[in-house]
Short mmCIF file of the C-alpha atoms (twelve columns), coordinates in Angstrom:
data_MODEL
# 
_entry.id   MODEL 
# 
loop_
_atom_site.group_PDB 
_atom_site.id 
_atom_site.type_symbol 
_atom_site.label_atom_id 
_atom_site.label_alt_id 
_atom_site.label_comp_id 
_atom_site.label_asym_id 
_atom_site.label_seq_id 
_atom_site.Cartn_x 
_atom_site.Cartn_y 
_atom_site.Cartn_z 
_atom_site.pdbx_PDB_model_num 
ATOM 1   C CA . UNK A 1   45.383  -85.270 46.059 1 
ATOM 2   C CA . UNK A 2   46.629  -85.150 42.400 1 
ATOM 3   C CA . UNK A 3   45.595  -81.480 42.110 1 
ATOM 4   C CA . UNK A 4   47.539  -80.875 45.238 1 
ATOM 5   C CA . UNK A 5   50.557  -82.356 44.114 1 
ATOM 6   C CA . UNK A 6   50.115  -80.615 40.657 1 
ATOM 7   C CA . UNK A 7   49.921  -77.572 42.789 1 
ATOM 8   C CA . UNK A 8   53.036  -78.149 45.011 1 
ATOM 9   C CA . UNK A 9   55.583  -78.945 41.380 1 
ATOM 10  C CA . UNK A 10  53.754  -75.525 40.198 1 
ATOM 11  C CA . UNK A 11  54.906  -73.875 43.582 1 
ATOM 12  C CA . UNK A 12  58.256  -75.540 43.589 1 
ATOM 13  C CA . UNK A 13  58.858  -74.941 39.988 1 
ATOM 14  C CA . UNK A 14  58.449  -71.392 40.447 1 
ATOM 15  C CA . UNK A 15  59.998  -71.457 43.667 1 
ATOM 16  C CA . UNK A 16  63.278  -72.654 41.529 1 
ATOM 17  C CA . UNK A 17  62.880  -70.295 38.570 1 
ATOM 18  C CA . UNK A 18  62.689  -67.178 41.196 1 
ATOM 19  C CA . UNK A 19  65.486  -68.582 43.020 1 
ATOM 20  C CA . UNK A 20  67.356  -68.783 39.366 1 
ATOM 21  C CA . UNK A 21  66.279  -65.342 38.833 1 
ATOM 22  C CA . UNK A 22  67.407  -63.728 41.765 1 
ATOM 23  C CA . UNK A 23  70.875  -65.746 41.643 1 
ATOM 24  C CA . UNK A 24  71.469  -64.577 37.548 1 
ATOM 25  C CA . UNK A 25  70.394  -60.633 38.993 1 
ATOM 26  C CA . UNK A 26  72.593  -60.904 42.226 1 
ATOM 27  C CA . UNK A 27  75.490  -62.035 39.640 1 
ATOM 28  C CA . UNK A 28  74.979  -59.149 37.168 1 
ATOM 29  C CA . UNK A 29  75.503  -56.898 40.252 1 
ATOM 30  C CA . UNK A 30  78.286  -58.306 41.278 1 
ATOM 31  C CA . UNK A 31  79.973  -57.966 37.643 1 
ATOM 32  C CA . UNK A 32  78.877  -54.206 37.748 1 
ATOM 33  C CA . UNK A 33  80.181  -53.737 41.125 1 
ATOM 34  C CA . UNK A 34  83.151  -55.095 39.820 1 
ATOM 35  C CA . UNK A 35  83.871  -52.025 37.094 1 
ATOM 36  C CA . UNK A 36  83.578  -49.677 39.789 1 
ATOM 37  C CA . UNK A 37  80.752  -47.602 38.513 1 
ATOM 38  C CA . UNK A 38  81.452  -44.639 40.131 1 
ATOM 39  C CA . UNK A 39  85.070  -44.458 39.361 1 
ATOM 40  C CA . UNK A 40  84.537  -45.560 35.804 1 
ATOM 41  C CA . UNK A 41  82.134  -42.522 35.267 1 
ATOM 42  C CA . UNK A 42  84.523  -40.282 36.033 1 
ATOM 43  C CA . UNK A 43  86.723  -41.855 33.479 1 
ATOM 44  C CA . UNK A 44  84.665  -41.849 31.275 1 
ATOM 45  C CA . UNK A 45  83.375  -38.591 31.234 1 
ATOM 46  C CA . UNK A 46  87.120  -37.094 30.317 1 
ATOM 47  C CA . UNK A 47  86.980  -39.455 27.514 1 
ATOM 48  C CA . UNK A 48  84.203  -38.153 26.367 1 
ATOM 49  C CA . UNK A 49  85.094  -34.759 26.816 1 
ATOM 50  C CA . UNK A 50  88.436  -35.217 24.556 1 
ATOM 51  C CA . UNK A 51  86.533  -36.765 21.516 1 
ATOM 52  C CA . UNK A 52  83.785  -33.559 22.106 1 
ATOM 53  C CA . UNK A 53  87.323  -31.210 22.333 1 
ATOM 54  C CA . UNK A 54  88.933  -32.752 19.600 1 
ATOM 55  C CA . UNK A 55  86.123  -31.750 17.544 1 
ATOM 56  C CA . UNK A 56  83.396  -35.039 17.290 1 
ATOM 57  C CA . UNK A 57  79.770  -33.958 16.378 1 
ATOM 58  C CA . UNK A 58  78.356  -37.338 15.273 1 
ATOM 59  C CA . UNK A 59  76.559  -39.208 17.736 1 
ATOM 60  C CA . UNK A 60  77.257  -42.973 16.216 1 
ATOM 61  C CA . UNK A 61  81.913  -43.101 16.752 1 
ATOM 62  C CA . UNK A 62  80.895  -41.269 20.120 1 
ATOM 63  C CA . UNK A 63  78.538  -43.733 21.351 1 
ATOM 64  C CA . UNK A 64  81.027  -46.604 19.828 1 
ATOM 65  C CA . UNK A 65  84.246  -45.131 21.139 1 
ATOM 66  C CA . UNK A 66  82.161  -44.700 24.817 1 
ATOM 67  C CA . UNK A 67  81.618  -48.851 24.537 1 
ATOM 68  C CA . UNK A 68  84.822  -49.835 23.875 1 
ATOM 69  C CA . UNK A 69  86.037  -47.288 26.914 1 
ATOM 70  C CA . UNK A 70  83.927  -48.503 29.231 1 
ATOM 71  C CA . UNK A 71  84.740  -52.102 28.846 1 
ATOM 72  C CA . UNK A 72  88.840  -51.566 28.614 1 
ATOM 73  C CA . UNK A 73  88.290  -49.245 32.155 1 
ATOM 74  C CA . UNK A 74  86.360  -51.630 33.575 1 
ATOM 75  C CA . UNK A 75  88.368  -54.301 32.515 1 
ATOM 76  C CA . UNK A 76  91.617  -52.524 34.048 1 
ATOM 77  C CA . UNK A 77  89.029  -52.748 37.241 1 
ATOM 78  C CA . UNK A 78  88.348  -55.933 37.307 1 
ATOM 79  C CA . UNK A 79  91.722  -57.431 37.077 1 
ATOM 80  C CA . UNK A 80  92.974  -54.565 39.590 1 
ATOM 81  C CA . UNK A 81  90.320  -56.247 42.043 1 
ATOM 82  C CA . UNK A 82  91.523  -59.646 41.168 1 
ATOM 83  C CA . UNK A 83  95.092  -58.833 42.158 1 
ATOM 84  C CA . UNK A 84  94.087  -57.394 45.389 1 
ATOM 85  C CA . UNK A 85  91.657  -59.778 46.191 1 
ATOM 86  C CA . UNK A 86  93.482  -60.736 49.686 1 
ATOM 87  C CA . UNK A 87  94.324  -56.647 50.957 1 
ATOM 88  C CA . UNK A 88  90.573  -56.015 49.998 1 
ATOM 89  C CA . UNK A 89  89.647  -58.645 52.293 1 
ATOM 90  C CA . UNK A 90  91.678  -57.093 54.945 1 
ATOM 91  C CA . UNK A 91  90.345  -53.769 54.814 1 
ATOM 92  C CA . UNK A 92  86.714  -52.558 56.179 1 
ATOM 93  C CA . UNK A 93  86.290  -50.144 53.027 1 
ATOM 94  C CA . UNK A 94  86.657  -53.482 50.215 1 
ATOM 95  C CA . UNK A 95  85.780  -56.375 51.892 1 
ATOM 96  C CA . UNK A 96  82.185  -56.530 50.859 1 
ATOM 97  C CA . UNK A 97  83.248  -56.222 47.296 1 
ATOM 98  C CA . UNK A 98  82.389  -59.388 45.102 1 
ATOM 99  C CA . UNK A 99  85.698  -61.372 45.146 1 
ATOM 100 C CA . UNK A 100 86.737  -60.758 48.567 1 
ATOM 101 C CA . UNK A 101 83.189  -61.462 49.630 1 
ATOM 102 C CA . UNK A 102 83.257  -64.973 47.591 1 
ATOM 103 C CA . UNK A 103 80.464  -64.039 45.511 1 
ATOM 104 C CA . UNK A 104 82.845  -64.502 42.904 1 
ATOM 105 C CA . UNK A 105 85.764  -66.514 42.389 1 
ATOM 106 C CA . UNK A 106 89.108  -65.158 40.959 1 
ATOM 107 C CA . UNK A 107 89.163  -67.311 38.046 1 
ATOM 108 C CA . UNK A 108 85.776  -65.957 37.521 1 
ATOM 109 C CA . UNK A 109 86.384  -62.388 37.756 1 
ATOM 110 C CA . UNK A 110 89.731  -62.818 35.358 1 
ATOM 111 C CA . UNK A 111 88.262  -64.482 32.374 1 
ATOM 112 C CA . UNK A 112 85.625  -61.683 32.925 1 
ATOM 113 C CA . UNK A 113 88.043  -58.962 32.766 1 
ATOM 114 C CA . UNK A 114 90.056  -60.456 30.397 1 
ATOM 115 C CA . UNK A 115 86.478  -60.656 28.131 1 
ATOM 116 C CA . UNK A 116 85.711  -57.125 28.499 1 
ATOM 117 C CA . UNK A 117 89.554  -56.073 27.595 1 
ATOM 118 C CA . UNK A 118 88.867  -57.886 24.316 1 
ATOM 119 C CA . UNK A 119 85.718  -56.859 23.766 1 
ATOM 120 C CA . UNK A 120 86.586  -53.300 24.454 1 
ATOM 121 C CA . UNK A 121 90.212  -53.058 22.388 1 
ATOM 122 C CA . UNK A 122 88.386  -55.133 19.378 1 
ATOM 123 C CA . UNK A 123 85.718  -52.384 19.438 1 
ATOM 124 C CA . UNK A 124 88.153  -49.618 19.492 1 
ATOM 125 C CA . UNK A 125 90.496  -51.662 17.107 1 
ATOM 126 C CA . UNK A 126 87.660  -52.474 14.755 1 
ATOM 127 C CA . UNK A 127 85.499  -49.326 14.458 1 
ATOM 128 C CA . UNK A 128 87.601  -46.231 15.799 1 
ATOM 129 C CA . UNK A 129 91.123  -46.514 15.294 1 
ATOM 130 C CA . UNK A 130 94.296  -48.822 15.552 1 
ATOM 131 C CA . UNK A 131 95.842  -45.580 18.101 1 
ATOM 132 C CA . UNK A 132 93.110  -45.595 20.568 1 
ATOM 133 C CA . UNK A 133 93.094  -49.158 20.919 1 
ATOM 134 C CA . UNK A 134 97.206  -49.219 21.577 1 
ATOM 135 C CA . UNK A 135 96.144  -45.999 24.504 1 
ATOM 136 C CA . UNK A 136 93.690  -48.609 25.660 1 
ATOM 137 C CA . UNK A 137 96.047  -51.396 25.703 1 
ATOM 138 C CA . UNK A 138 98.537  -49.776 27.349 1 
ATOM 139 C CA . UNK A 139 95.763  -47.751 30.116 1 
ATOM 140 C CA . UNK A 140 94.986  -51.635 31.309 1 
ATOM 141 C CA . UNK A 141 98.737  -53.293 31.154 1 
ATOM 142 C CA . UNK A 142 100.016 -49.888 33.285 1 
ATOM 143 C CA . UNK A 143 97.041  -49.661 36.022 1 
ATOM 144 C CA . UNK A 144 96.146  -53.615 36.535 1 
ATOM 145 C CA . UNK A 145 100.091 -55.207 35.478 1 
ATOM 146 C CA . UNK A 146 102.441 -52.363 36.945 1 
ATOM 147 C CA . UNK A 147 100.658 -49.827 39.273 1 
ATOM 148 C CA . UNK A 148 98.345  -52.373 41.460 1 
ATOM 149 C CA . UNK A 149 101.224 -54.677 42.140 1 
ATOM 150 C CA . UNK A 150 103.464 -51.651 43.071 1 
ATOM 151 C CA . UNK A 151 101.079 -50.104 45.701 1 
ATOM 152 C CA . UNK A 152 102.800 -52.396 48.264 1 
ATOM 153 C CA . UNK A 153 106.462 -51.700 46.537 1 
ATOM 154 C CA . UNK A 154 107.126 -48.190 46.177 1 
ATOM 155 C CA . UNK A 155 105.460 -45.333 46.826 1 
ATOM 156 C CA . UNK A 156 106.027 -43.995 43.298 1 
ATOM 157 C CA . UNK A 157 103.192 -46.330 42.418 1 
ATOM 158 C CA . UNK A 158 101.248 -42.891 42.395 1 
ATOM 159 C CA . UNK A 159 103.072 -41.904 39.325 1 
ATOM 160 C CA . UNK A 160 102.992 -44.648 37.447 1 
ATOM 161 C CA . UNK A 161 99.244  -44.592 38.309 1 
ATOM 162 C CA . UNK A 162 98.402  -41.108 37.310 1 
ATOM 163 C CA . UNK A 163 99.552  -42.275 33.257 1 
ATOM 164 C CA . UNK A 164 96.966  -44.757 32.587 1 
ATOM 165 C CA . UNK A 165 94.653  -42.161 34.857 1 
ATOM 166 C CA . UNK A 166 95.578  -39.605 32.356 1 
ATOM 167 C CA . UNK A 167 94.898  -41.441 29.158 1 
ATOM 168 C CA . UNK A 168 91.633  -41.321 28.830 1 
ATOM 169 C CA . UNK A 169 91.129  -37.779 27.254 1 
ATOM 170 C CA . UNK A 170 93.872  -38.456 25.577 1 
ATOM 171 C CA . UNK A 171 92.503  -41.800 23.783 1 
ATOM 172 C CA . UNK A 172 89.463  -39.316 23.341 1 
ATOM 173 C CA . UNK A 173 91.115  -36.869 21.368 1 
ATOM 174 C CA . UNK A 174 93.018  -39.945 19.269 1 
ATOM 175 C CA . UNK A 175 89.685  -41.470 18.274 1 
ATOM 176 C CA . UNK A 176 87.984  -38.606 16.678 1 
ATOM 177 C CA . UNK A 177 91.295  -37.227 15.177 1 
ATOM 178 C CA . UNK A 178 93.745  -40.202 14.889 1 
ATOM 179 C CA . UNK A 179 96.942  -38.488 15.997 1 
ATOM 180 C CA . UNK A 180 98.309  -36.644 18.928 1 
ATOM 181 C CA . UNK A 181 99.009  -33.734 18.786 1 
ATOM 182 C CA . UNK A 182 99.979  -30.809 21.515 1 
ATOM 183 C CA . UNK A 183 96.217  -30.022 22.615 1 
ATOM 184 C CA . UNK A 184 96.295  -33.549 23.467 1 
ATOM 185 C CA . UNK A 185 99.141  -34.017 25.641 1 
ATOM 186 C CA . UNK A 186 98.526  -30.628 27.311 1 
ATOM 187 C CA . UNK A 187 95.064  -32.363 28.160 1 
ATOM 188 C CA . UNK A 188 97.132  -35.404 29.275 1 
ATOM 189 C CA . UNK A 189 99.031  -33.285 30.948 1 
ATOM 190 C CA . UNK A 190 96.525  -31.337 33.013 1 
ATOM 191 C CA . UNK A 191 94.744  -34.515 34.271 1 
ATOM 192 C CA . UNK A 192 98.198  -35.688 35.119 1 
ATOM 193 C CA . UNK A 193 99.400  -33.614 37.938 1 
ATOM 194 C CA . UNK A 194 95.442  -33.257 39.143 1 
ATOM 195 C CA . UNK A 195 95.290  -36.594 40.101 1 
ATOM 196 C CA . UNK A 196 97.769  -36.165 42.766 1 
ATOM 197 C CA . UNK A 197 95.986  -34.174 44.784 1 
ATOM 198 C CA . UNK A 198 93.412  -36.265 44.701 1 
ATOM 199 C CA . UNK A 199 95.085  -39.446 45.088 1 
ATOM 200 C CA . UNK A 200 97.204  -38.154 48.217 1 
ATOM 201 C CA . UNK A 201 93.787  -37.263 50.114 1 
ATOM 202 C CA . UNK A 202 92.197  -40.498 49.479 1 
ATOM 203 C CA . UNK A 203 95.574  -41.734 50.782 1 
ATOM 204 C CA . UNK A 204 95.451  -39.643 54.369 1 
ATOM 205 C CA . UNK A 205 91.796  -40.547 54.458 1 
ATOM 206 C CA . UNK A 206 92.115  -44.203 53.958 1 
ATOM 207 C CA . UNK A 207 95.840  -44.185 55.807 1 
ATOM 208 C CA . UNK A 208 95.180  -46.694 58.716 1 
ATOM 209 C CA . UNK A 209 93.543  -49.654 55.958 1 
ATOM 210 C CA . UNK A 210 96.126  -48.606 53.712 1 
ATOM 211 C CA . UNK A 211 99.003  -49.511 56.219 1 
ATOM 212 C CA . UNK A 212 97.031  -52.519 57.431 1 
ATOM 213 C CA . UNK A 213 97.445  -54.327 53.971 1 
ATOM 214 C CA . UNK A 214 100.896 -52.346 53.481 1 
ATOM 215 C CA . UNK A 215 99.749  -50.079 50.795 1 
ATOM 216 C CA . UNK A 216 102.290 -47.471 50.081 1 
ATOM 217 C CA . UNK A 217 100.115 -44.553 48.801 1 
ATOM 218 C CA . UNK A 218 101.329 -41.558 50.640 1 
ATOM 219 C CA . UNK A 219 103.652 -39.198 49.110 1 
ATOM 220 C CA . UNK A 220 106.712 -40.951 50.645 1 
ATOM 221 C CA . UNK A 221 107.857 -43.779 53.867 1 
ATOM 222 C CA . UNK A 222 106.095 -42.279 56.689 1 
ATOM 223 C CA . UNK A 223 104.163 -39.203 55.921 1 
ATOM 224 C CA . UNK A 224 102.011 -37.220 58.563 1 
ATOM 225 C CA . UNK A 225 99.599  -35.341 57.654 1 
ATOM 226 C CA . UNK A 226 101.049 -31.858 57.170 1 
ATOM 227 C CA . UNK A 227 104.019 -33.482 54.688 1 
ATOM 228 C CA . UNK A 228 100.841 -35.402 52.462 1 
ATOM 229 C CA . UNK A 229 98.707  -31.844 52.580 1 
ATOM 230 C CA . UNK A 230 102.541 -29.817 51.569 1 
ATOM 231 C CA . UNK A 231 102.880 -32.350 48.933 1 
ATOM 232 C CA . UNK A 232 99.097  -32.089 47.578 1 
ATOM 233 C CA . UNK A 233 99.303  -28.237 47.386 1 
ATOM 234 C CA . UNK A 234 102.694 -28.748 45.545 1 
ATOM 235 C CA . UNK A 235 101.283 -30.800 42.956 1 
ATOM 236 C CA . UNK A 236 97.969  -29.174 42.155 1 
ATOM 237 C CA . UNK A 237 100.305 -25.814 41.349 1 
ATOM 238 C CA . UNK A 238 101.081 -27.193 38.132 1 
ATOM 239 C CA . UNK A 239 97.087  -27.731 37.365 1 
ATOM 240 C CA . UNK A 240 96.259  -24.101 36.935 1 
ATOM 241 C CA . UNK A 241 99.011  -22.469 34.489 1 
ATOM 242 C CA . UNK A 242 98.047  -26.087 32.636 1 
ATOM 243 C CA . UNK A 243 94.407  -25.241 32.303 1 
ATOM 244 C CA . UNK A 244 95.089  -21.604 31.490 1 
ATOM 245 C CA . UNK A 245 97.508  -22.722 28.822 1 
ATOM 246 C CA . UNK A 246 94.610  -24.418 27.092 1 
ATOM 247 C CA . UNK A 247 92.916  -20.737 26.574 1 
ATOM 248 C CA . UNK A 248 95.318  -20.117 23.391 1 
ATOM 249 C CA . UNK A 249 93.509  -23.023 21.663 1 
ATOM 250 C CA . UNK A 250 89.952  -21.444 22.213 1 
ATOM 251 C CA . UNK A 251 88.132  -19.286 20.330 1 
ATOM 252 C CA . UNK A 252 86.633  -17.482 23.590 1 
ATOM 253 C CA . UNK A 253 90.063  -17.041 25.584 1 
ATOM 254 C CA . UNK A 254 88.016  -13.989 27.923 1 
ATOM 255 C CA . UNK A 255 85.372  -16.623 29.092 1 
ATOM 256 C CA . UNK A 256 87.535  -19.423 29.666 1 
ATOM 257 C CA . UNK A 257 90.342  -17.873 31.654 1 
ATOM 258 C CA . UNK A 258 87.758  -16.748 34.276 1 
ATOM 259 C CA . UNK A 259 86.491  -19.779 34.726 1 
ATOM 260 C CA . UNK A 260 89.780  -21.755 34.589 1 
ATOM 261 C CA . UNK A 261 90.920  -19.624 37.797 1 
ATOM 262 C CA . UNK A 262 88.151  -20.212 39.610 1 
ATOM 263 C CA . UNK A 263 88.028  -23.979 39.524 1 
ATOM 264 C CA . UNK A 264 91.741  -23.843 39.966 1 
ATOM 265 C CA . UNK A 265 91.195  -21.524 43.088 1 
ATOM 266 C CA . UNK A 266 88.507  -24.526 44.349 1 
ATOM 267 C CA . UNK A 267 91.101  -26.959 44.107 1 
ATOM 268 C CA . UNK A 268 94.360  -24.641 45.359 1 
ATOM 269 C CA . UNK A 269 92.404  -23.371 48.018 1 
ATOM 270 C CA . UNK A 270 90.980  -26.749 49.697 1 
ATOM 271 C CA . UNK A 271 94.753  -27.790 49.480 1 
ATOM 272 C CA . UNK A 272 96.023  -25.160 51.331 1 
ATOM 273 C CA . UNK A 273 93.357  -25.088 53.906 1 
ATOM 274 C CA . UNK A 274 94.402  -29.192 54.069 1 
ATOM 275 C CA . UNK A 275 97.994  -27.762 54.775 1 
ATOM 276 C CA . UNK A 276 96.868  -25.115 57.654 1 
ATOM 277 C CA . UNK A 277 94.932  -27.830 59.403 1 
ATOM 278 C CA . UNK A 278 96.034  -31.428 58.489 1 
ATOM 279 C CA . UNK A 279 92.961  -33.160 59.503 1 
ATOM 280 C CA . UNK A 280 90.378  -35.546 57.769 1 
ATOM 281 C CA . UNK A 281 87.968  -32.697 57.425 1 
ATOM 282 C CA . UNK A 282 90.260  -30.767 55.405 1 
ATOM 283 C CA . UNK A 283 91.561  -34.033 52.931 1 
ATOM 284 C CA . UNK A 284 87.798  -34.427 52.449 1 
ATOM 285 C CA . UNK A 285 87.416  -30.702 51.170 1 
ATOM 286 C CA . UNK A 286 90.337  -31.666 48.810 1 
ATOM 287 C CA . UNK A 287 88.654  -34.611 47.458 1 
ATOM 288 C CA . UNK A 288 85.707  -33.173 46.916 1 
ATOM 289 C CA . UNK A 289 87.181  -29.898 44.912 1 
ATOM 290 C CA . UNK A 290 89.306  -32.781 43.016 1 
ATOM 291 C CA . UNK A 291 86.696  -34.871 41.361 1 
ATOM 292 C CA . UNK A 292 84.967  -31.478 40.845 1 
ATOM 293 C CA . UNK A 293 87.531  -29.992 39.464 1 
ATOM 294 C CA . UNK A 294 88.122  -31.983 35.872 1 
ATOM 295 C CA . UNK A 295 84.109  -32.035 34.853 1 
ATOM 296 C CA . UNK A 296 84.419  -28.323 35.812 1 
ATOM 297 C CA . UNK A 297 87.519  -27.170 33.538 1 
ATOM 298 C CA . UNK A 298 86.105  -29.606 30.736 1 
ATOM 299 C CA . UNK A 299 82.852  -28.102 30.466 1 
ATOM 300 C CA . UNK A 300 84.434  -24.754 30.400 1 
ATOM 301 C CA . UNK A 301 86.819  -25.783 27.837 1 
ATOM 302 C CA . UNK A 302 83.685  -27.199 25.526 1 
ATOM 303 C CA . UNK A 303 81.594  -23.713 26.131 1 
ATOM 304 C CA . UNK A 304 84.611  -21.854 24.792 1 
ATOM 305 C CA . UNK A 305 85.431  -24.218 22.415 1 
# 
């Protein structure tokens, strides 16, 4: 009977540690599902591309300058999440996501994000440059402090969320070289007006949550679909005399300008196909040629470099 009961605190013990160790993994997801992954990636990636533009060849300040990045976007993530806490509950596509979900609390998730903004500005502060961590200061304070709270104000929210969607390459360029400088604000620039585009089709996509919660992300009050498609194909214009204006800075100008015009047809042509036919099929073609777009001009600008 002793043995048994030996057995059976054994069993329960483990029972408890398991049950432990499946709680502290569960949490750990949660906390990445709070930096948005996916979105962060894509961040991150034009970060890295600035410092590799702006001419960084050692490993170590890339892989530093990548840490601090990722924790001030995710950061800006987090607190974005914690803002909109109650809309994500409302809507089908975010209320699974950690907060809503109560698989973390909001007091929680802000010391968290306010931990990683530290972390990350320190580590940009510390050991890259006093420039990049006052772009990553301002990146979190303009997405999480001005545009999340205006998405239900104004619809100019876009615009004040395509800056701190911008600054990334930008911060990129300022930690290898520690100024800005025109090549810098032309890649500012490009990433800028591209983001419209791809904002707006999320926008139509998502339209019927977004109004739910009272989200004002279309191009202005009471857009269809043919006035958000007019106003995408308006604003990725700009995006390919930008990119081609980045050819006088490269040392292979005949390579790059090809290349340039065709991503820039991808993108100009799924917008005006999302103009002819204002449907969900045709905002999804504009996504898609959106978040392919940037990797694909980036890469072109490093193999002409």
């Amino acid at each position: 009977m002793y043995a048994s009961h030996r057995r059976f605190g054994l069993n329960k013990s483990l029972a408890t540690q398991n049950t432990f160790g499946s709680a502290v993994i569960q949490r750990l997801r949660d906390y990445w599902a709070l930096s948005k992954p996916r979105v962060t990636l894509l961040v991150w990636i034009t970060n890295l591309f600035g410092m590799l533009l702006a001419g960084a060849a050692s490993p170590g300040p890339i892989a530093i300058n990548l840490l601090g990045a990722w924790f001030v976007i995710a950061a800006a993530n987090v607190l974005n999440q914690v803002i909109e806490a109650v809309p994500d509950s409302q809507m089908s596509r975010t209320r699974n996501r950690p907060i809503p979900a109560g698989r973390v609390t909001p007091i929680e998730a802000t010391l968290l994000g306010i931990v990683w903004a530290v972390i990350g500005l320190l580590i940009l502060a510390l050991w890259v440059n006093p420039l990049t961590a006052c772009l990553g200061a301002v990146s979190i304070g303009l997405y999480a402090l001005a545009y999340t709270p205006l998405k239900r104000v104004t619809h100019l929210c876009t615009v004040v969320g395509a800056i701190p969607g911008a600054i990334p390459p930008l911060a990129g360029w300022a930690a290898v070289t520690g100024t800005l400088n025109p090549p810098a604000f032309l890649l500012f620039a490009i990433q800028f007006f591209w983001q419209f585009p791809h904002f707006w089709a999320i926008a139509w996509l998502l339209r019927q949550d977004y109004a739910k919660v009272g989200f004002k992300m279309l191009p202005y009050p009471d857009a269809d679909g043919k006035s958000t498609a007019v106003c995408a194909l308006k604003y990725s214009l700009p995006v390919l005399p930008l990119s081609l204006a980045y050819a006088f800075l490269l040392s292979k100008p005949w390579l790059y300008v090809p290349l340039a015009m065709l991503a820039g047809w991808w993108l100009l042509s799924a917008a005006i196909k999302f103009v002819n036919t204002p449907d969900d099929l045709a905002a999804r073609r504009v996504l898609k040629a959106s978040i392919g777009y940037m990797p694909a001009v980036l890469l072109a600008m490093m193999i002409c470099r």
